[in-house]
C-alpha positions in Angstrom: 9.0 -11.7 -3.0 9.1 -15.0 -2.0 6.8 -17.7 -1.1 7.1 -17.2 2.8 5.7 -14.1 2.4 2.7 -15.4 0.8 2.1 -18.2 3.1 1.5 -15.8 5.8 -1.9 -14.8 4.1 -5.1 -17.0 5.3 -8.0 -17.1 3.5 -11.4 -18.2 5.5 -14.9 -19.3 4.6 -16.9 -16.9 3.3 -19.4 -16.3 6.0 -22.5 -15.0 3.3 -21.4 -16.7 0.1 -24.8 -16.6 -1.1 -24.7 -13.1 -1.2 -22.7 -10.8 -4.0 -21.2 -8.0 -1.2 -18.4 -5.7 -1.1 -15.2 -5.8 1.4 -12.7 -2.4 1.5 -9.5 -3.0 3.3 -7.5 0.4 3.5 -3.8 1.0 5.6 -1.7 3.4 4.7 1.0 1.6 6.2 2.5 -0.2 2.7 6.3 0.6 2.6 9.1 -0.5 -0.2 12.4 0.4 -1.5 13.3 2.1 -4.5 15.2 -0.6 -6.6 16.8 1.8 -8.3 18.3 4.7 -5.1 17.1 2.0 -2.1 14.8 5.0 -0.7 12.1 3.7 1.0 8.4 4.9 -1.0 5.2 5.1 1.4 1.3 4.3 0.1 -1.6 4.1 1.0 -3.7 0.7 -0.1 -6.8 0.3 -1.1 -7.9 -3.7 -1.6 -11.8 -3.8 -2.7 -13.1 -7.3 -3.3 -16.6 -9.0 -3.9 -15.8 -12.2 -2.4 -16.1 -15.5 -3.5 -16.3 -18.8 -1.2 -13.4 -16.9 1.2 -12.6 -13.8 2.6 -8.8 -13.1 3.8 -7.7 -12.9 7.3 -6.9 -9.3 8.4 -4.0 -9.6 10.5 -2.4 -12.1 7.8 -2.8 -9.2 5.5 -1.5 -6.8 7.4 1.8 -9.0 8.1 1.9 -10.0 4.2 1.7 -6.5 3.4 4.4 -5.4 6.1 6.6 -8.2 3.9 7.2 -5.5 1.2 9.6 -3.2 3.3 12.7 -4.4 2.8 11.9 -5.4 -0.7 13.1 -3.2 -3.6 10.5 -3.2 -6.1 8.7 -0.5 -8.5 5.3 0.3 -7.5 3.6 -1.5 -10.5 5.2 -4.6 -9.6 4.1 -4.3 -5.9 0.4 -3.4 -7.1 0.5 -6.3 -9.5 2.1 -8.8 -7.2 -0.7 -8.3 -4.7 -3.8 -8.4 -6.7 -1.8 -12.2 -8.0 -1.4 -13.1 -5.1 -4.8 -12.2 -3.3 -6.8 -13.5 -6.3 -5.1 -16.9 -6.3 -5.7 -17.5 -2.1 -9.4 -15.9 -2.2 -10.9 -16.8 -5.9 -13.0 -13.5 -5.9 -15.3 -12.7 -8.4 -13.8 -9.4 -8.4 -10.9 -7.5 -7.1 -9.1 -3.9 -7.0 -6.0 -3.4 -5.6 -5.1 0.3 -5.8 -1.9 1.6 -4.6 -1.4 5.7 -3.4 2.3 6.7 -3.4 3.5 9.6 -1.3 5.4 12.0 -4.1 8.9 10.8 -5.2 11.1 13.3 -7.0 7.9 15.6 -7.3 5.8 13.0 -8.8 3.0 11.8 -6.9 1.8 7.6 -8.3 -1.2 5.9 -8.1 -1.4 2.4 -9.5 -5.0 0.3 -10.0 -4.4 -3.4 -10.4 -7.9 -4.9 -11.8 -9.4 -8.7 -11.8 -10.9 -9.8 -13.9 -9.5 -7.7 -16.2 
């Protein structure tokens, strides 16, 4: 990925940082290729944060996350990449990233990307 991707996502001010609170953001619109066959792989993404002094920007999300299609990447790398990259724009005190991939060669993935860890 590279770093125009990233600058797509916008982190604002916290609108409670006083208070510890939860924020889900679910799609299940998270597309890749298979680096290995270039088959694309469908998920569904869970991102579960208690914020910190920001929050991200939905529709930046939602275009950083579309930024993954024509990338060809393995699914723990995608996971990993975005819990990196959300944790160093919002500074949460905690974060989950978990990724849900449709079944692949009758396999069916799910990958949980932690912070802190």
């Amino acid at each position: 990925m590279d770093n125009s991707q990233r600058s797509t996502l916008i982190a604002l001010p916290n609108p409670h940082p006083d208070r510890k609170y939860e924020v889900n953001c679910e799609t299940p619109e998270l597309t890749c290729l298979c680096p290995v066959t270039g088959q694309p792989d469908f998920a569904n993404i869970t991102i579960t944060y208690t914020p910190g002094q920001f929050i991200v920007e939905l529709k930046s999300l939602k275009l950083y996350l579309w930024g993954f299609r024509d990338l060809g990447a393995f699914h723990e790398d995608i996971t990993n990449q975005i819990l990196i990259d959300l944790v160093e724009l919002l500074g949460p005190e905690e974060m989950l990233v978990r990724t849900d991939w449709n079944v692949r060669g009758g396999i069916k993935t799910t990958v949980s990307a932690v912070y802190p860890e």
